[in-house]
Every structure is written in structure tokens, then in C-alpha cells.
ROTORTOR-952336 format. One record per atom (N, C-alpha, C): residue number from 1; residue in three letters; chain; atom name; x, y, z. Coordinates in Angstrom, 1 decimal, always signed. Layout:
{pt NUM,ala,A,CA,{X,Y,Z}}
...
# end
This chain:
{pt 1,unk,A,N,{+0.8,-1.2,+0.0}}
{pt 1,unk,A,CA,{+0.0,+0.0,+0.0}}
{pt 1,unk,A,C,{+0.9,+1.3,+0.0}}
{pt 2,unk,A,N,{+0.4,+2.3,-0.5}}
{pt 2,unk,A,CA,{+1.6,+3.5,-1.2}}
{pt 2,unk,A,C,{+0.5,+4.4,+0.2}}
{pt 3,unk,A,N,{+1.9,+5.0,+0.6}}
{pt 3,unk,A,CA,{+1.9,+6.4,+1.8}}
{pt 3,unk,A,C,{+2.1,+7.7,+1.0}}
{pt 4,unk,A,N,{+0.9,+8.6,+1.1}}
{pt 4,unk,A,CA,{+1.4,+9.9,+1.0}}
{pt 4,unk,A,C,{+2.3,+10.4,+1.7}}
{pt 5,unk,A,N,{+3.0,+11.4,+1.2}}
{pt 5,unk,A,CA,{+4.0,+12.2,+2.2}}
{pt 5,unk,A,C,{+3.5,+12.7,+3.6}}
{pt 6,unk,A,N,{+2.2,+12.8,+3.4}}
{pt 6,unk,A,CA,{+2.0,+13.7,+4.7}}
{pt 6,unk,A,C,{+1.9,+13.0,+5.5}}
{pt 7,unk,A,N,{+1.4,+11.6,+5.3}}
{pt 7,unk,A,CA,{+0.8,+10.1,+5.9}}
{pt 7,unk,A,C,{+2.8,+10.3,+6.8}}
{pt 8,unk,A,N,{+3.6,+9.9,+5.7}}
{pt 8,unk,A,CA,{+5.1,+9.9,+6.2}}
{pt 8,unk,A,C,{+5.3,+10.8,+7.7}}
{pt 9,unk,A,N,{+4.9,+11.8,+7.1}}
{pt 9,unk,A,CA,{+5.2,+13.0,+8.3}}
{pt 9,unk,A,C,{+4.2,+13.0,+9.5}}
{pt 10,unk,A,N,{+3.1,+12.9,+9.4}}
{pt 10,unk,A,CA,{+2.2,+12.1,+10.6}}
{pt 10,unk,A,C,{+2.9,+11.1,+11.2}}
{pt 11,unk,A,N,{+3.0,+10.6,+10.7}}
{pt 11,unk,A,CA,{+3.8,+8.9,+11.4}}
{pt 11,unk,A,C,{+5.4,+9.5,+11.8}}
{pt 12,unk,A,N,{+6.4,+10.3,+11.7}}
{pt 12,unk,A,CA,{+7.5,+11.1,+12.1}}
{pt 12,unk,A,C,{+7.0,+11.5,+13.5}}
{pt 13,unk,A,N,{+5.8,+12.4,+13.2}}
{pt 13,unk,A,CA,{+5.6,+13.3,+14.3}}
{pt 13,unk,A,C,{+4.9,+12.4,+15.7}}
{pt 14,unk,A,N,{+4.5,+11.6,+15.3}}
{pt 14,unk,A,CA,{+3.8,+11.0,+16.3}}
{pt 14,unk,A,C,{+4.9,+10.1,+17.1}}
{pt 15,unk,A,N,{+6.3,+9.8,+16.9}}
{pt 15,unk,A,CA,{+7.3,+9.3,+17.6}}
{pt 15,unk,A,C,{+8.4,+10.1,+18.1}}
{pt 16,unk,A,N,{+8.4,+11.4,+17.2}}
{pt 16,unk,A,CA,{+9.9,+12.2,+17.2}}
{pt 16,unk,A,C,{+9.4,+13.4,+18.1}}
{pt 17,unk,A,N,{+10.6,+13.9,+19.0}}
{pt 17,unk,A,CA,{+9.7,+15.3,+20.1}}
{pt 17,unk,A,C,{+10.1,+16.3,+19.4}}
{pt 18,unk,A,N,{+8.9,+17.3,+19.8}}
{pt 18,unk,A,CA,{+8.7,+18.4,+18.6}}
{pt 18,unk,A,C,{+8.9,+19.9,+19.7}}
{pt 19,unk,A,N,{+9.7,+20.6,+19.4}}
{pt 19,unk,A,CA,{+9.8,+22.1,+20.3}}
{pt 19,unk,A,C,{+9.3,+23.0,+19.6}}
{pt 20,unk,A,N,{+8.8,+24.1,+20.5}}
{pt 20,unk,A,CA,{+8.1,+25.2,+19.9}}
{pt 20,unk,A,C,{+9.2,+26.5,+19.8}}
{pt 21,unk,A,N,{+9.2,+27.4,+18.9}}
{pt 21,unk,A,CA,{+9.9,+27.7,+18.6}}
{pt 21,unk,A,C,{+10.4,+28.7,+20.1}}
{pt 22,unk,A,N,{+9.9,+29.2,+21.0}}
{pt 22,unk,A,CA,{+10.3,+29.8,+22.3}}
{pt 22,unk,A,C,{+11.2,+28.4,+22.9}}
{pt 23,unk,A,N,{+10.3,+27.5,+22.8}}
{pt 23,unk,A,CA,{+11.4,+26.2,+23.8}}
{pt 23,unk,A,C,{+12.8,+26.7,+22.7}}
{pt 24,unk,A,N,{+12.8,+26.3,+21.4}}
{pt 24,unk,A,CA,{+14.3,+26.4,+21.0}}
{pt 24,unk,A,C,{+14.9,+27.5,+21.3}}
{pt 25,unk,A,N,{+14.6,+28.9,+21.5}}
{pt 25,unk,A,CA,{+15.2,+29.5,+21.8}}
{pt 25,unk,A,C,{+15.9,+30.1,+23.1}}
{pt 26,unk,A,N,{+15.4,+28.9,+23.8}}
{pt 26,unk,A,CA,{+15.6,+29.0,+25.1}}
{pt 26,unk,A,C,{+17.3,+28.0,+25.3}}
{pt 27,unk,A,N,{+16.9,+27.3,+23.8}}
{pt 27,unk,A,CA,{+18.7,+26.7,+24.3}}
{pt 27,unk,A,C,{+19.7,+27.2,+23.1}}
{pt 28,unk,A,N,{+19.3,+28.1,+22.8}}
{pt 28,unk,A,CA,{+20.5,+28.8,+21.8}}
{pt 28,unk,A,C,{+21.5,+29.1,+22.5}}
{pt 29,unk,A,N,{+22.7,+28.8,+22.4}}
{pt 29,unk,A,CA,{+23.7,+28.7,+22.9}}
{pt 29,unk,A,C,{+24.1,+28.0,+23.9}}
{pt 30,unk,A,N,{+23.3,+27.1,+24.7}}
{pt 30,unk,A,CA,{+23.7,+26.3,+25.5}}
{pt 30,unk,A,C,{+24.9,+25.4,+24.9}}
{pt 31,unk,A,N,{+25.7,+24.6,+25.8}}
{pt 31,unk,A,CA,{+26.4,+23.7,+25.6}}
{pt 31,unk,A,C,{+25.7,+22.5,+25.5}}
{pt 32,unk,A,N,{+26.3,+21.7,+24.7}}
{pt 32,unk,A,CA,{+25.7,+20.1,+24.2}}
{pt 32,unk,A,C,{+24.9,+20.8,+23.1}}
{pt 33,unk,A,N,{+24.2,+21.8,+22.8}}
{pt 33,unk,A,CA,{+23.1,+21.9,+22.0}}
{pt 33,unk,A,C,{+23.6,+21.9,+20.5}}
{pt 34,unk,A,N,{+23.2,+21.4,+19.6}}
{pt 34,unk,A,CA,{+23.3,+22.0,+18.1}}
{pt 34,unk,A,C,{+22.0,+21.8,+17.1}}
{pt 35,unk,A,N,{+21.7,+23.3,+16.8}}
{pt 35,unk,A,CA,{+21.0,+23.6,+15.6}}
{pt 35,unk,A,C,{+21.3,+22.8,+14.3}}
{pt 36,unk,A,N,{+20.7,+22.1,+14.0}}
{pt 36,unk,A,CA,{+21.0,+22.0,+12.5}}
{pt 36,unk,A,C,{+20.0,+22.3,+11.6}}
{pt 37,unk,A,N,{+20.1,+22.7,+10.6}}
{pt 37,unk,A,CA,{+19.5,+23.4,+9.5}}
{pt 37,unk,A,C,{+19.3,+22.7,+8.1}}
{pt 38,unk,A,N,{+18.4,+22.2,+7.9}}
{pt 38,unk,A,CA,{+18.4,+21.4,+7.1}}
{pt 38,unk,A,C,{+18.1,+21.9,+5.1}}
{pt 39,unk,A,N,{+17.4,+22.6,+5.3}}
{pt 39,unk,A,CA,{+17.2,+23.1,+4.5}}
{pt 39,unk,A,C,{+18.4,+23.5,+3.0}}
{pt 40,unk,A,N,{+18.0,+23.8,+1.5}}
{pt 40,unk,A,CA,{+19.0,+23.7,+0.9}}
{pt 40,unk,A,C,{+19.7,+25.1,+1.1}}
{pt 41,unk,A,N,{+20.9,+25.3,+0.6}}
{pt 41,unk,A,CA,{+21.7,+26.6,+0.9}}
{pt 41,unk,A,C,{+21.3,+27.9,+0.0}}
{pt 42,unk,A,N,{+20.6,+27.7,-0.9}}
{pt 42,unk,A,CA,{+19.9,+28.7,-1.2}}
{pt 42,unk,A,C,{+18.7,+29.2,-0.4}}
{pt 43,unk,A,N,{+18.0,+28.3,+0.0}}
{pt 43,unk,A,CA,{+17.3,+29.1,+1.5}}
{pt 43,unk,A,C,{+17.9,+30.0,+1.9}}
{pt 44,unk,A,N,{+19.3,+29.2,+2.4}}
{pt 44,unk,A,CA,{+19.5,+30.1,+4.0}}
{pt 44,unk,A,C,{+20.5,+31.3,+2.6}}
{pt 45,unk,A,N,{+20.9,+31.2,+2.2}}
{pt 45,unk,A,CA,{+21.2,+32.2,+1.5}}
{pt 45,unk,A,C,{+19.9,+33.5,+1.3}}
{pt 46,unk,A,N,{+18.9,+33.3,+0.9}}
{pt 46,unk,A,CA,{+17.6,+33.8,+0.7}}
{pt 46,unk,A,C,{+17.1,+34.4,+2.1}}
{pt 47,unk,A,N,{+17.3,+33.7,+3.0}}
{pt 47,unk,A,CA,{+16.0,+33.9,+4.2}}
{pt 47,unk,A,C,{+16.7,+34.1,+5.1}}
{pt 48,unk,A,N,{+18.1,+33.5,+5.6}}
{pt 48,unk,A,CA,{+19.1,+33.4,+6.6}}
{pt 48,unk,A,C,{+18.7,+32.7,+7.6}}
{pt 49,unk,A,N,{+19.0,+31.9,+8.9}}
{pt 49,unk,A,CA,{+19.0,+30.9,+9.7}}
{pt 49,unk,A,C,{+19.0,+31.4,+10.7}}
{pt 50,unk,A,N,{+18.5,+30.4,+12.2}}
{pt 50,unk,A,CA,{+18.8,+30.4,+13.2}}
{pt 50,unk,A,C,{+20.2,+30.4,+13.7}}
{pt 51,unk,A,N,{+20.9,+31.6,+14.5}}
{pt 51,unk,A,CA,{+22.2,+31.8,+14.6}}
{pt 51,unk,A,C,{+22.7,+30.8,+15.5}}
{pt 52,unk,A,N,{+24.1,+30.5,+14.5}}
{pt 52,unk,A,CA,{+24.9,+29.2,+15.3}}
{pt 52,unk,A,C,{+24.4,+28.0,+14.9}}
{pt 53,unk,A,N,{+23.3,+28.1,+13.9}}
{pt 53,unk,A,CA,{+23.0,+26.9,+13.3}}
{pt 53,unk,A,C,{+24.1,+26.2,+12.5}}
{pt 54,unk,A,N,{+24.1,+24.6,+12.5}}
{pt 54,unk,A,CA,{+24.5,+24.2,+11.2}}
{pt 54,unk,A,C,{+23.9,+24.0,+10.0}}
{pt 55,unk,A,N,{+24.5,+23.7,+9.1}}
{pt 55,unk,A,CA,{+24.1,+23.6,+7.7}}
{pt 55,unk,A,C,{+24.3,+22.4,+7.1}}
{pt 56,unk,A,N,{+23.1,+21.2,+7.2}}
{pt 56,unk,A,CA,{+23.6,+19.7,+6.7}}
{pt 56,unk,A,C,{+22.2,+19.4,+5.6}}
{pt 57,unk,A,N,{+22.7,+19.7,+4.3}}
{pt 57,unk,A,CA,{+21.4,+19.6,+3.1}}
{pt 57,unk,A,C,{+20.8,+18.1,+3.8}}
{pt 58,unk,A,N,{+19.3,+18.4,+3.6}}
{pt 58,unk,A,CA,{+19.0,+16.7,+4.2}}
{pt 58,unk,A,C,{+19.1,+15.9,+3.3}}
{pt 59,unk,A,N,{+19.8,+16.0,+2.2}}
{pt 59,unk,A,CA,{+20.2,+14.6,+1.5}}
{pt 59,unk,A,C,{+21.6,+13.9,+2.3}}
{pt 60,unk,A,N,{+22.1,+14.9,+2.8}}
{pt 60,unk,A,CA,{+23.7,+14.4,+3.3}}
{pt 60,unk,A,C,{+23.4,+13.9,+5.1}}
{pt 61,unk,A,N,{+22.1,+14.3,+5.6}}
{pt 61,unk,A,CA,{+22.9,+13.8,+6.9}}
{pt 61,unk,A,C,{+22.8,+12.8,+7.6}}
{pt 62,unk,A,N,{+22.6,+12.1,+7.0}}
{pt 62,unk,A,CA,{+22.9,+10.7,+7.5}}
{pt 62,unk,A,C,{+23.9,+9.9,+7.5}}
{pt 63,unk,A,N,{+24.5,+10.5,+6.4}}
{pt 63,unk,A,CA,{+25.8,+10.3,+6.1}}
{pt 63,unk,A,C,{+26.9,+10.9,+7.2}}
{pt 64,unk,A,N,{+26.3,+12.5,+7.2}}
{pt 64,unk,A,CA,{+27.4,+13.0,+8.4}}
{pt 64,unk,A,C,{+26.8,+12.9,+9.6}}
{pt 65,unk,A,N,{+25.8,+12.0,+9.9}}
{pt 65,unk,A,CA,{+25.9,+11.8,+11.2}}
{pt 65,unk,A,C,{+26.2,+10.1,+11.7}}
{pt 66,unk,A,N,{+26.4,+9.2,+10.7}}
{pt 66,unk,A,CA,{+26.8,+8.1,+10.8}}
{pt 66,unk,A,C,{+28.7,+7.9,+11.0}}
{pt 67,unk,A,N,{+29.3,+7.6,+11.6}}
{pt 67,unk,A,CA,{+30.3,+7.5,+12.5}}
{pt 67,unk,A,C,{+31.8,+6.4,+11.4}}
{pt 68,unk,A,N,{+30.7,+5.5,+11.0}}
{pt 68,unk,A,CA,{+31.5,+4.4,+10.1}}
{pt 68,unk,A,C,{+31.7,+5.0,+8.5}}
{pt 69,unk,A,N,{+30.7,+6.1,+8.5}}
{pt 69,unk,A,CA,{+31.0,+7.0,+6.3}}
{pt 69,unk,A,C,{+31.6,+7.7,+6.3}}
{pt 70,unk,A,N,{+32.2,+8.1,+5.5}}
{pt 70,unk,A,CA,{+33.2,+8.9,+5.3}}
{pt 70,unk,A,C,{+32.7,+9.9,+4.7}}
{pt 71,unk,A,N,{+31.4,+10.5,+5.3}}
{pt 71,unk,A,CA,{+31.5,+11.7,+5.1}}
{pt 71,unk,A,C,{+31.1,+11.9,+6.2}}
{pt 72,unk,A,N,{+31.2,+11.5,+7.3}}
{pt 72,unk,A,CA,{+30.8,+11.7,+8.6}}
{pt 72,unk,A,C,{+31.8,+12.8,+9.3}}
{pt 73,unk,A,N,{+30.8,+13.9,+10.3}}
{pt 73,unk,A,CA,{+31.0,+15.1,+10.4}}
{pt 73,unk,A,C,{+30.9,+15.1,+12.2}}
{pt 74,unk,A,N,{+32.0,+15.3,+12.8}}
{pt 74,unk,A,CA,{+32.3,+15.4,+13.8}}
{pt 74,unk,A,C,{+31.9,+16.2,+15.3}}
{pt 75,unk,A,N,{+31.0,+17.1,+14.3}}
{pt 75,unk,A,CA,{+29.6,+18.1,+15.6}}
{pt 75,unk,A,C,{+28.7,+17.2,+15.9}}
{pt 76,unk,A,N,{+28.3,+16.0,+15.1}}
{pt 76,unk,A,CA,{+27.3,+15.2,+15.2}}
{pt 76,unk,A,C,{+27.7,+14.8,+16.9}}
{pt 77,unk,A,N,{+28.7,+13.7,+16.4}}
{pt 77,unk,A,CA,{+29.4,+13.5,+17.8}}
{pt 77,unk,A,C,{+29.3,+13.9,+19.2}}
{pt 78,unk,A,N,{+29.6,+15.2,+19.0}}
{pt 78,unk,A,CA,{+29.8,+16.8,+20.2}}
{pt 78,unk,A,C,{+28.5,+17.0,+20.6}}
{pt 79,unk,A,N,{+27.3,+16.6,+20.1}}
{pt 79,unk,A,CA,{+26.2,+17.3,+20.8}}
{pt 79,unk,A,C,{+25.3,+16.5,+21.1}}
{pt 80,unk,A,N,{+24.8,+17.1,+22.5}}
{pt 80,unk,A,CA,{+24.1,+16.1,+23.5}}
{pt 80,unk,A,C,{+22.7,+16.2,+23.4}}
{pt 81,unk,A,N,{+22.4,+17.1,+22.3}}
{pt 81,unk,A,CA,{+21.0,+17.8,+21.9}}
{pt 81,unk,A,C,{+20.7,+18.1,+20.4}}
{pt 82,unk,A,N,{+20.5,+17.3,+19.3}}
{pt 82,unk,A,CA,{+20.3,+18.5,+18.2}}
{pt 82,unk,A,C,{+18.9,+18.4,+17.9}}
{pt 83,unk,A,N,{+18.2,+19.8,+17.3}}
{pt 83,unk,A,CA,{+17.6,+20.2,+17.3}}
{pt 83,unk,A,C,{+17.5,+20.7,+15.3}}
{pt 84,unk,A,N,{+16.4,+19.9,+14.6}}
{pt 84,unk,A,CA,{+17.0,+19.6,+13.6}}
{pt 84,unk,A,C,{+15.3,+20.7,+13.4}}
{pt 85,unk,A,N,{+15.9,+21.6,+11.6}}
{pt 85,unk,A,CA,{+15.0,+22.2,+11.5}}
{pt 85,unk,A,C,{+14.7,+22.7,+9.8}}
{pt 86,unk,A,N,{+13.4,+23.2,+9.1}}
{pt 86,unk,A,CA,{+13.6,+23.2,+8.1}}
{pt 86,unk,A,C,{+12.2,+24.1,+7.5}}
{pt 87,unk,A,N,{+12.1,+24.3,+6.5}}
{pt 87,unk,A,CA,{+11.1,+26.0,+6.5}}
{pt 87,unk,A,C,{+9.6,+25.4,+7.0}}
{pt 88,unk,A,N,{+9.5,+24.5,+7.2}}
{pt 88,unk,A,CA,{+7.8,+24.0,+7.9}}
{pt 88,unk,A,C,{+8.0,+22.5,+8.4}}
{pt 89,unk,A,N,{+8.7,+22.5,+9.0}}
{pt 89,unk,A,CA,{+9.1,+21.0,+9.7}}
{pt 89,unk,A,C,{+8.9,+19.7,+8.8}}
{pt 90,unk,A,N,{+8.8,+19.9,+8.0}}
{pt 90,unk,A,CA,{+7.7,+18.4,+7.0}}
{pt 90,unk,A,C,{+9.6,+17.8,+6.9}}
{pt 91,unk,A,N,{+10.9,+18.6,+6.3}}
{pt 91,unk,A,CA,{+11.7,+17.6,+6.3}}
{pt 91,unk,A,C,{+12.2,+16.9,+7.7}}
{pt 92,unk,A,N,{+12.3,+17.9,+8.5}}
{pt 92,unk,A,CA,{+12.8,+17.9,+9.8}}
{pt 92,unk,A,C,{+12.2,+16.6,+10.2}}
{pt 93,unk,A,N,{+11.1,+16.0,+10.2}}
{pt 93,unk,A,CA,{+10.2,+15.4,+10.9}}
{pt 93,unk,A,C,{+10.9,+14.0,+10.7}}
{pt 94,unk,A,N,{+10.7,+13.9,+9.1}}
{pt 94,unk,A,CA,{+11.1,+12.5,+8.5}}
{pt 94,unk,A,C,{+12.7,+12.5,+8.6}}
{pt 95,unk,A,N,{+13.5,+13.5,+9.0}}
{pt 95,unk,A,CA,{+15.0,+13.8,+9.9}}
{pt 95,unk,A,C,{+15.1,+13.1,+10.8}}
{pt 96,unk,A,N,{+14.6,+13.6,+11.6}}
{pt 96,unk,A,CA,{+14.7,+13.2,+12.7}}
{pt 96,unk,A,C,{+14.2,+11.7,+12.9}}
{pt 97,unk,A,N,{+13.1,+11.6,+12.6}}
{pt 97,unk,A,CA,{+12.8,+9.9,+12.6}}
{pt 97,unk,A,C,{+13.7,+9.2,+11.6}}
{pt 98,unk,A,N,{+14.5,+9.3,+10.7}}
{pt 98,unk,A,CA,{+15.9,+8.7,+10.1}}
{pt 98,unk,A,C,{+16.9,+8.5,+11.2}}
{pt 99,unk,A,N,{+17.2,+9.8,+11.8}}
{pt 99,unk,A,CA,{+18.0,+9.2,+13.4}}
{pt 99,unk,A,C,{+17.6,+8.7,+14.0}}
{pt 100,unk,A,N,{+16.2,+8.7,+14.7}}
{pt 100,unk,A,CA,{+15.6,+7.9,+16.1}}
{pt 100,unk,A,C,{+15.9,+6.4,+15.5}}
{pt 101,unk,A,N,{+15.9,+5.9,+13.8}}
{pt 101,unk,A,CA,{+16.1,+4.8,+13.5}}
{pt 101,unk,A,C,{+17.2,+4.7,+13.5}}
{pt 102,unk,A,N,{+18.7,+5.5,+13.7}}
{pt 102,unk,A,CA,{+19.7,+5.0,+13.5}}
{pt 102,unk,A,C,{+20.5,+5.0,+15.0}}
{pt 103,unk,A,N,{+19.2,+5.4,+15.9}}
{pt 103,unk,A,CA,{+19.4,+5.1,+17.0}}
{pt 103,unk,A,C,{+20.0,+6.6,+18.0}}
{pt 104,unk,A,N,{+20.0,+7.0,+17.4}}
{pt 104,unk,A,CA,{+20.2,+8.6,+18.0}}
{pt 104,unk,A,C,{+19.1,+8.9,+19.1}}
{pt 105,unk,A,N,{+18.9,+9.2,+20.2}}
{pt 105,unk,A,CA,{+17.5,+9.3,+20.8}}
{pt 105,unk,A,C,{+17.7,+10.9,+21.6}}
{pt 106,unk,A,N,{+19.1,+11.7,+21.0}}
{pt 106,unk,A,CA,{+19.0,+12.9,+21.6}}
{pt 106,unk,A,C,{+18.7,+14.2,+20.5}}
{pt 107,unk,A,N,{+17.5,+13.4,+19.9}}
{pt 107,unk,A,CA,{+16.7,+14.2,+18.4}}
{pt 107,unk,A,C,{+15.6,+14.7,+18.6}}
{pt 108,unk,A,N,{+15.3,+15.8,+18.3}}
{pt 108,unk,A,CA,{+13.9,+16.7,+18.2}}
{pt 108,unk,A,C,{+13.9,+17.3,+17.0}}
{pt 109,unk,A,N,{+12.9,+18.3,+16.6}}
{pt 109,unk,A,CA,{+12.3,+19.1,+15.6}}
{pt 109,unk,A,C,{+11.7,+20.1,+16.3}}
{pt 110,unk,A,N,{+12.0,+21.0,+15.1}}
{pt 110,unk,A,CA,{+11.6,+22.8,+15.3}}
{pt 110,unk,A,C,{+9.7,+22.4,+14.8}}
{pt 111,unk,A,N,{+9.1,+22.5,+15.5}}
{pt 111,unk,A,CA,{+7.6,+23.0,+15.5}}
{pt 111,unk,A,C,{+7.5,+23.6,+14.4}}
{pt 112,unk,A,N,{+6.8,+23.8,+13.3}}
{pt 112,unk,A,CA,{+6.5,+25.1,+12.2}}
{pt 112,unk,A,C,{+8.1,+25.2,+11.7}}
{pt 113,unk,A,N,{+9.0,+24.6,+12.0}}
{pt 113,unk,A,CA,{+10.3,+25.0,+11.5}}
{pt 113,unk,A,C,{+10.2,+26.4,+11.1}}
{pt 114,unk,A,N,{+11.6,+26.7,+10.1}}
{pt 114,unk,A,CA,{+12.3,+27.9,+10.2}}
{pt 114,unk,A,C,{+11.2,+29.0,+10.1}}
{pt 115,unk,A,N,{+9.9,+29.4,+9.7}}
{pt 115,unk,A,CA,{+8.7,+29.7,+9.3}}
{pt 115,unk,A,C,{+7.9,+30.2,+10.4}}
{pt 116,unk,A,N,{+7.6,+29.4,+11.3}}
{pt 116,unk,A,CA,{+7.4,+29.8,+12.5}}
{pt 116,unk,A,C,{+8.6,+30.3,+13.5}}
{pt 117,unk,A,N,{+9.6,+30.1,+13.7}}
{pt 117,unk,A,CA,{+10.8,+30.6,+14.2}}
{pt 117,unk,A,C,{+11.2,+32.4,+13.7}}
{pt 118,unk,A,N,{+10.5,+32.5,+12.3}}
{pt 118,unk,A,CA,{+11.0,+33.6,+12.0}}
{pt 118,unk,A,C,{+9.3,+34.8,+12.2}}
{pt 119,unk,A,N,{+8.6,+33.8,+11.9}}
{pt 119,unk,A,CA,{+7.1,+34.5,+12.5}}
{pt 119,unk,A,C,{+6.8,+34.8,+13.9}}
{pt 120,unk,A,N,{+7.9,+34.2,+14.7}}
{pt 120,unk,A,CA,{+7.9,+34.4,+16.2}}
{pt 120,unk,A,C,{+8.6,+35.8,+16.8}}
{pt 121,unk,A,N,{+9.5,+36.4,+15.7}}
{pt 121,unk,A,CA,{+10.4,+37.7,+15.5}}
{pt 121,unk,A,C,{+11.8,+37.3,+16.8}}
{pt 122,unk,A,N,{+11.9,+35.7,+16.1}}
{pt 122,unk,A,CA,{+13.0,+34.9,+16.7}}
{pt 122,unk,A,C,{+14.1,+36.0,+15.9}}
{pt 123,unk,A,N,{+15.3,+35.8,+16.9}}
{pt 123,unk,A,CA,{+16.9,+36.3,+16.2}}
{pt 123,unk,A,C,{+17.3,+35.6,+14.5}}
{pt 124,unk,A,N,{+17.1,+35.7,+13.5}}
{pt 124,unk,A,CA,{+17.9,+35.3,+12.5}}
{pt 124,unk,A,C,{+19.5,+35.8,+11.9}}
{pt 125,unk,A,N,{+20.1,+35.1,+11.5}}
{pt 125,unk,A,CA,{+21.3,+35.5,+11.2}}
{pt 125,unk,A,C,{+21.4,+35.3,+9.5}}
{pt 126,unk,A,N,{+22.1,+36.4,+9.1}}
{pt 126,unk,A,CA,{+22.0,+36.2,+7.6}}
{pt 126,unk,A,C,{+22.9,+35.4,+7.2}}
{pt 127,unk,A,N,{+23.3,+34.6,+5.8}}
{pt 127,unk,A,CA,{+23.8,+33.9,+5.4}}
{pt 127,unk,A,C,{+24.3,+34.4,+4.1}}
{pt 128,unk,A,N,{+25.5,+34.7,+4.0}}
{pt 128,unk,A,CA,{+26.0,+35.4,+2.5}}
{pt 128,unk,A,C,{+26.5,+34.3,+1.4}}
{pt 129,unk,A,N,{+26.1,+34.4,+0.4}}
{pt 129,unk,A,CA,{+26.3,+34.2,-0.8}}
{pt 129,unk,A,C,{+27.6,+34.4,-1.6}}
{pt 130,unk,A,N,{+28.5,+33.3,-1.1}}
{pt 130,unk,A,CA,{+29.8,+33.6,-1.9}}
{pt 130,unk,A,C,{+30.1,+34.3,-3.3}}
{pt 131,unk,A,N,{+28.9,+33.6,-3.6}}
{pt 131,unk,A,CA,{+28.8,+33.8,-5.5}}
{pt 131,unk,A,C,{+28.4,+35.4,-5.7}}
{pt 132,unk,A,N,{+27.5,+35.7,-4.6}}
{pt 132,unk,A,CA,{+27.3,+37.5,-5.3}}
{pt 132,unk,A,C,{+28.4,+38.2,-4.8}}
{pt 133,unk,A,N,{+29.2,+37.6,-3.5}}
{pt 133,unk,A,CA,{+29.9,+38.7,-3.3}}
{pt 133,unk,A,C,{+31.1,+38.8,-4.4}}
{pt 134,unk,A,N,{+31.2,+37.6,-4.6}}
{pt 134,unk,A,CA,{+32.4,+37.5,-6.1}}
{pt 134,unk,A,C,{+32.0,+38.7,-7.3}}
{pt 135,unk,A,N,{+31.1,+38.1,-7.3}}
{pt 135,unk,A,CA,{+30.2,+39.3,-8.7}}
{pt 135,unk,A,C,{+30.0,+40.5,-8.5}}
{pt 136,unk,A,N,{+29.9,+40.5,-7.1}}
{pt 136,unk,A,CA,{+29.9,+42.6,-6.9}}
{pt 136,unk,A,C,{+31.1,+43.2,-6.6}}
# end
């Protein structure tokens, strides 16, 4: 039997813990914590991010959060908290439940992702565009 996407993301949210955008900003900057930003880099180029966020396109992070690939990325490791996020949670969700199955259990999701974070008149940080500043 074939799942819609949303069916997918129902089924994410109903196992994976979800913060509201005030909870996450209540641990910006804490230690152990890390933002990751899932979204593609033209977003954050476009719209700019949650500051101190990372940047792991969700095609790659599984990759950089798995220990044994070699493209595995070593903040994964360092944090005792991440907090994974993306312009309306829909990737975030099925993120996060990719970790909870790879056994990660110190995984959440941004609520409303980046969208509601920035509708909340949360801190954003901009994100520059190597390519324009070349060109200008």
C-alpha cells in the first residue's frame, strides 16, 4: 500500500519530540546543544537561519551523522542535543525519525520550522552568498 508524504510526516511526528519555537530558543547557545538546518543553501542564502545553526542539506545527513561513512561530520558526535530544523518541519520530521532509527535518541524538531521561528520575531542570522559577493 503507497503512503502519502503527509501520511510519512504524521507517522515522524507521532514518535519524534517536537519544540516550539520559544522552547528552542531558550537553548540557543547552551552547551551540548546543536541547531542543524536542514534546508537547501539557497534558502539560508535567501531567508538566513537560526544563529549558530548548522548547515547539513537533508540529502547528506545521514551520512554525516553516521560514525562508520566517510563523510561523517564530527559536531554530530559533540552534541548532546540536536535540534533539527527546516522551512515547515515536513523535512525535519522525517530527519529526525531517520536518526531515532539510527538510533540517536537525543533528536527533536523545530515546530513550524524555520517559518514559524522567523514568525515568532526569533533572532535570524543572515547567510552570504559567496557567488554574489564574487560578482559585486
Amino acid at each position: 500500500m503507497r503512503k502519502t508524504a503527509q501520511q510519512l510526516i504524521d507517522e515522524a511526528n507521532a514518535i519524534v519530540d517536537q519544540i516550539t519555537p520559544t522552547e528552542a530558543s531558550a537553548l540557543l547557545g547552551k552547551d551540548g546543544v546543536l541547531f542543524v538546518d536542514l534546508r537547501d543553501i539557497r534558502e539560508l542564502w535567501r531567508e538566513g537561519t537560526i544563529p549558530s545553526a548548522m548547515s547539513a542539506p537533508r540529502g547528506m545527513l545521514e551520512f554525516w551523522v553516521d560514525p562508520e561513512c566517510k563523510y561523517h561530520r564530527k559536531a554530530f558526535d559533540d552534541a548532546e542535543k540536536l535540534v533539527l530544523f527546516c522551512a515547515s518541519a515536513w523535512r525535519s520530521a522525517l530527519a529526525a525519525r531517520a536518526l531515532l532509527e539510527m538510533g540517536m535518541n537525543n533528536v527533536c524538531h523545530l515546530e513550524g520550522g524555520f517559518t514559524a521561528w522567523r514568525d515568532n520575531g526569533l533572532e535570524i542570522a543572515p547567510v552570504k552568498n559567496p557567488y554574489l559577493e564574487k560578482a559585486g
